[in-house]
N, C-alpha and C positions, 0 to 999 in steps of 0.2 A: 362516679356517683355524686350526687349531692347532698348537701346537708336539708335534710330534712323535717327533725326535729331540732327544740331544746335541750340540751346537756350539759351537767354539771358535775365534775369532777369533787370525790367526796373521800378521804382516806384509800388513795389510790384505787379506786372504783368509779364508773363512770353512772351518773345517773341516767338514763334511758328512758323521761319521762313518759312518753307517748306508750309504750311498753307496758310501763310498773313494773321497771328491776330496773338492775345496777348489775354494771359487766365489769370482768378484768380485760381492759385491751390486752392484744394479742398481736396478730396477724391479721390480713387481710379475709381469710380463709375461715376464721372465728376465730371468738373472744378465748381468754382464759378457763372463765365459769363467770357465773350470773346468779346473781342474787335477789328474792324479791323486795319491791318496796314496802315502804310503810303501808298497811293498808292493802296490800294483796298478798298470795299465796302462788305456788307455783305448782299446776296440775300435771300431771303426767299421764299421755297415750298411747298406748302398744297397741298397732294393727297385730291380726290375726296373723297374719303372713306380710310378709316383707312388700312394699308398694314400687315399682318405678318410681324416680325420681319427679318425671310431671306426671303420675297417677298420685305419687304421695303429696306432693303440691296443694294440688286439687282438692285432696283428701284432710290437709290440714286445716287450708284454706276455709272449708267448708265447717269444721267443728269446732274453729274458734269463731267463726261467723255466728253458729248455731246458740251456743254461748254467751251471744250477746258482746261479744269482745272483736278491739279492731284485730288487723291482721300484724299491725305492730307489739301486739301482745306473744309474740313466735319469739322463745328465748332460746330454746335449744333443741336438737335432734340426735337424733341415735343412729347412724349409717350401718350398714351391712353390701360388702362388695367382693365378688368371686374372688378377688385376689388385689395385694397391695397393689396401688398404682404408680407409673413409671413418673417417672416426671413428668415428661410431657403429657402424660395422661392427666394427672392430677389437677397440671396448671387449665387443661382446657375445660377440666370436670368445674373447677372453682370460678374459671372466667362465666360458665354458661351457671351455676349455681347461686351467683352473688347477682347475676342480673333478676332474678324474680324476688331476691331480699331487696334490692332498690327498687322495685316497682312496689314492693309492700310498704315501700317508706322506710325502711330500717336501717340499710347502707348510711352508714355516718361519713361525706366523703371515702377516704381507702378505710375506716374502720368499723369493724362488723362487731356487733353485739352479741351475736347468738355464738352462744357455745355448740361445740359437734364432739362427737367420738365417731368412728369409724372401724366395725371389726368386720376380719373375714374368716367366717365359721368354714371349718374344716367338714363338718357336714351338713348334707344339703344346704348349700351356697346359694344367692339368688344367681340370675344370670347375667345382671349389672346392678350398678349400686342402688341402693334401694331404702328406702323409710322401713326404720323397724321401729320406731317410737318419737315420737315429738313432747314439748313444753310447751305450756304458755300461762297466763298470769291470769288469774282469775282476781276480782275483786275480796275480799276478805278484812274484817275488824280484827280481828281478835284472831287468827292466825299465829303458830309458831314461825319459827324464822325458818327459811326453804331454800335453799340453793342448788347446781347445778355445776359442778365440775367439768372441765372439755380432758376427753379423753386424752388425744395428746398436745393439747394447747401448751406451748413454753408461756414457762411462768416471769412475769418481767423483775428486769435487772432490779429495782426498785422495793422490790416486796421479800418483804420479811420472810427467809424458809427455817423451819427447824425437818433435819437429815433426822430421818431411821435407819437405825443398825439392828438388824435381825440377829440378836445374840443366843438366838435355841427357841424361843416360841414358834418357827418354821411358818408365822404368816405374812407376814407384812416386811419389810425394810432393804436393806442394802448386806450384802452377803460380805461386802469388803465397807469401809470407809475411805473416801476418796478426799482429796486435799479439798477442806468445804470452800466455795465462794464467796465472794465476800459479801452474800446478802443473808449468808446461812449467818444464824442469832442464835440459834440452839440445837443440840445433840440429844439425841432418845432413842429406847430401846424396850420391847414389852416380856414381864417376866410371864412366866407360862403357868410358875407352879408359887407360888408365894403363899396360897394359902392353903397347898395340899403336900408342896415337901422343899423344906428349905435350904435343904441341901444342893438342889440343883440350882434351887432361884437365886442361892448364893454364887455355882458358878456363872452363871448371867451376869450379874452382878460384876463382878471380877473381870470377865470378856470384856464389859461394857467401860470400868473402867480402865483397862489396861489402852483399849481402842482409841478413847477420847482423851488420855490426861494428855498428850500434845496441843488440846485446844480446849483447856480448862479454863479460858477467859470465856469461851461459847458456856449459856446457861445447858447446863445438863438433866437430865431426868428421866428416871425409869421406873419409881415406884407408882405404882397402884395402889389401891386401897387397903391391900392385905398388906405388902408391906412397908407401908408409911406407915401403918400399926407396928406389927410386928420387926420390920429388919430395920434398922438404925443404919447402916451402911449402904442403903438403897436412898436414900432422900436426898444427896447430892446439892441439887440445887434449888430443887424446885419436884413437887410429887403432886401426880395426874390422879385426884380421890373421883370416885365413880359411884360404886354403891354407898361408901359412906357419908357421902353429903347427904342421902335420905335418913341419915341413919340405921340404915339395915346391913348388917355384921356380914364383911365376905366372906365367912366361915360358916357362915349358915346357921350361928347360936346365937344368943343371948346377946342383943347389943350394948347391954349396961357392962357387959366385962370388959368392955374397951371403953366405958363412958359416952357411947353413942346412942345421941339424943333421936330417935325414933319421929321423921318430919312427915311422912305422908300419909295421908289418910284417905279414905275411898268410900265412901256415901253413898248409901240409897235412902229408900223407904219401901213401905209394901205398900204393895199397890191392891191386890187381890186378899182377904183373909177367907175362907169358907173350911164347913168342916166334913171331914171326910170321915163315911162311917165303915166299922168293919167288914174287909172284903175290896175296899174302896182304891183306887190306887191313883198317884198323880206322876204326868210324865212319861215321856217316850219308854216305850219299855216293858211297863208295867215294874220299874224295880223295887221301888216302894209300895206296897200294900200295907192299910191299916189294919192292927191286930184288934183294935180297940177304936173307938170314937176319937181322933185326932185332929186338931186346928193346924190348920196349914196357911204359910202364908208364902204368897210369889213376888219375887224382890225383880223388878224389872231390869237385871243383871243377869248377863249367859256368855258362854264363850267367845259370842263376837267382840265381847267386851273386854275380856279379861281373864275369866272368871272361869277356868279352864273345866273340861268334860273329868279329870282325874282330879278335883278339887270338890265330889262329893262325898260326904261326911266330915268333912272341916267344917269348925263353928265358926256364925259371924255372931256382930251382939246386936238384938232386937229391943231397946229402949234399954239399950246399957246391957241385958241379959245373955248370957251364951245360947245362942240356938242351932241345931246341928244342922245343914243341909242334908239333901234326901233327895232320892230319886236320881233322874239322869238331866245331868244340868241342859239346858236348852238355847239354842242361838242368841237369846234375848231375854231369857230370865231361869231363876234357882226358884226352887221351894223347899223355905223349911217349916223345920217341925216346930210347932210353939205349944205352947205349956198348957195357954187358954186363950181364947179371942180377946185381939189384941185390935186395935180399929183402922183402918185404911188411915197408911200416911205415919204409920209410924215409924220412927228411923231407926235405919240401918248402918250401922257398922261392920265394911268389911275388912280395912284395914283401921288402925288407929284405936286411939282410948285405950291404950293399952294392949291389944289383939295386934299382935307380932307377925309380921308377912311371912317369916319364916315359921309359922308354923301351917301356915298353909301349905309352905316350900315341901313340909315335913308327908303333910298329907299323899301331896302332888310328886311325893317322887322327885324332885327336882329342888333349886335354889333360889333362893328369894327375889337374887336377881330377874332371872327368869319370868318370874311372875311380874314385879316392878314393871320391865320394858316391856309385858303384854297388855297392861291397863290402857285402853283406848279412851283417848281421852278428847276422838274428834266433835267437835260442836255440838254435832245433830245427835249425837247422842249421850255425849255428858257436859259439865260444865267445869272449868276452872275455876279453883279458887287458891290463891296466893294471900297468904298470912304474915307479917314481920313481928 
């Protein structure tokens, strides 16, 4: 293949300009994983059913077209095939696969951009290998950062690994530790129960060090945010905080007992006020009916957002005030109860000012985390704001 594009080589990632992303070379076969650029996002498509190979071509082809995007903009794909392939299968699958990534322009001489995974589901299998999901890079400002893993892309000599050791959490890691190579920089291992019993996440602890003092010049680390609080013999070298950089207590109490400063906060306003008279009801359901003359106000916030179906009757504060939610919360918006007519546009607090995510947590049955990683925070429907 020939070179096609411009690229530039950036903290061992390659820039893929024509694209908008940045690949780990690999192999011939695909890259590592792919990263987007400044200024774009990386969209993701699941057919319905699994496509042939030139049915799903065709099929990609066409929706990054539709898109408004080149066909250089094709980062990564998701394969599905009856069954592993032999060698020679594989070699002939990748020779006939890499020729319509060089007629897209994306072959970089022998180096491929596009990341791939490849499974073969034990049921219903297609009947050859098949599109089950593609990437590609849409333009975007203001975008979080997006990447793209290759399922078994080998990672190069070059690049910094830190090894997981699966010491009792039973999800993630390595069930042994094996002599590390010499691009692994760090050791880790995830506790399971640090903020619900410390006994156990103490023997974790202990597995983890017994495992790794052989290679106590590798940076080590196992604590989480419960116990980089709590356990003093878990912070080894370095500790992974998660919930508590927001400030919200892995424990699901009072963040001031730990000294944690409470960062995120979650805005509305009302959009709708009208009053509703006795008899009167607002919301799916009919679950709120008024006893009495009541002001109701709709917060154009609902589950798609966040704002969970088990999170009514938790207060948010309406110009500073506590107001109760009511009714059955909605895809797109909550109604509460207010005191007296209050005017269109007045703000809402649903976290922050003081209104603790964990007591939402409290309402919802569930942990503050929980709620935290549900707030949707895409464009078209809310905005970012970042304070120092």
């Amino acid at each position: 293949m020939n070179k096609t594009t411009q690229s530039s080589k950036e903290g061992g990632a390659v820039e893929f300009a024509a694209g908008g992303f940045r690949y780990i070379p690999a192999v011939f076969q695909y890259s590592a994983g792919v990263t987007a650029s400044a200024g774009f996002r990386i969209r993701r498509v699941r057919f319905q059913t699994p496509l042939p190979i030139p049915a799903g071509f065709a099929a990609v082809a066409g929706i990054i077209q539709a898109a408004g995007r080149p066909l250089t903009a094709f980062c990564a794909c998701e394969l599905r095939s009856p069954a592993p392939f032999s060698d020679d299968g594989f070699r002939k699958f990748n020779q006939s696969y890499v020729v319509t990534l060089g007629d897209w322009g994306i072959m970089e001489n022998d180096r491929n951009p596009v990341a791939r995974s490849n499974v073969c589901p034990e049921i219903d299998p297609p009947p050859g290998p098949s599109f089950h999901a593609f990437c590609f890079t849409v333009e975007s400002s203001d975008a979080a950062p997006s990447f793209v893993i290759s399922g078994s892309g080998e990672t190069p000599e070059d690049v910094p690994v830190h090894l997981k050791l699966d010491t009792g959490m039973g999800r993630w890691g390595l069930a042994e530790l094996p002599q590390p190579p010499a691009n692994v920089v760090g050791l880790m291992s995830h506790l399971g129960t640090a903020d619900t019993d410390e006994a156990f996440a103490r023997q974790q602890i202990e597995r983890f060090r017994e495992a790794t003092e052989p290679y106590s010049h590798l940076t080590r680390h196992i604590a989480n945010s419960a116990a980089a609080l709590r356990l003093s013999e878990a912070r080894f070298d370095a500790a992974r905080c998660g919930i508590a950089l927001y400030g919200i207590s892995p424990f699901n109490t009072d963040p001031a007992e730990y000294d944690l400063r409470p960062a995120l906060s979650w805005r509305s306003r009302l959009a709708r006020v009208f009053l509703l008279q006795p008899g009167e009801s607002t919301g799916y359901g009919r679950r709120f009916v008024a006893e009495q003359p009541t002001w109701i106000g709709v917060v154009p916030v609902g589950y798609a957002d966040g704002f969970r179906r088990d999170m009514t009757g938790t207060e948010v504060l309406v110009d500073g005030e506590p107001h109760r939610a009511v009714g059955t919360v909605s895809m797109d918006a909550v109604a509460v109860e207010l005191g007296r007519e209050l005017p269109v546009g007045t703000p809402v607090t649903i976290v922050g000012d003081g209104l603790l995510i964990e007591r939402h947590a409290e309402v919802a049955g569930t942990i503050g985390y929980e709620i935290a990683c549900g707030i949707n925070s895409n464009p078209t429907r809310a905005r970012r704001v970042v304070s120092t």
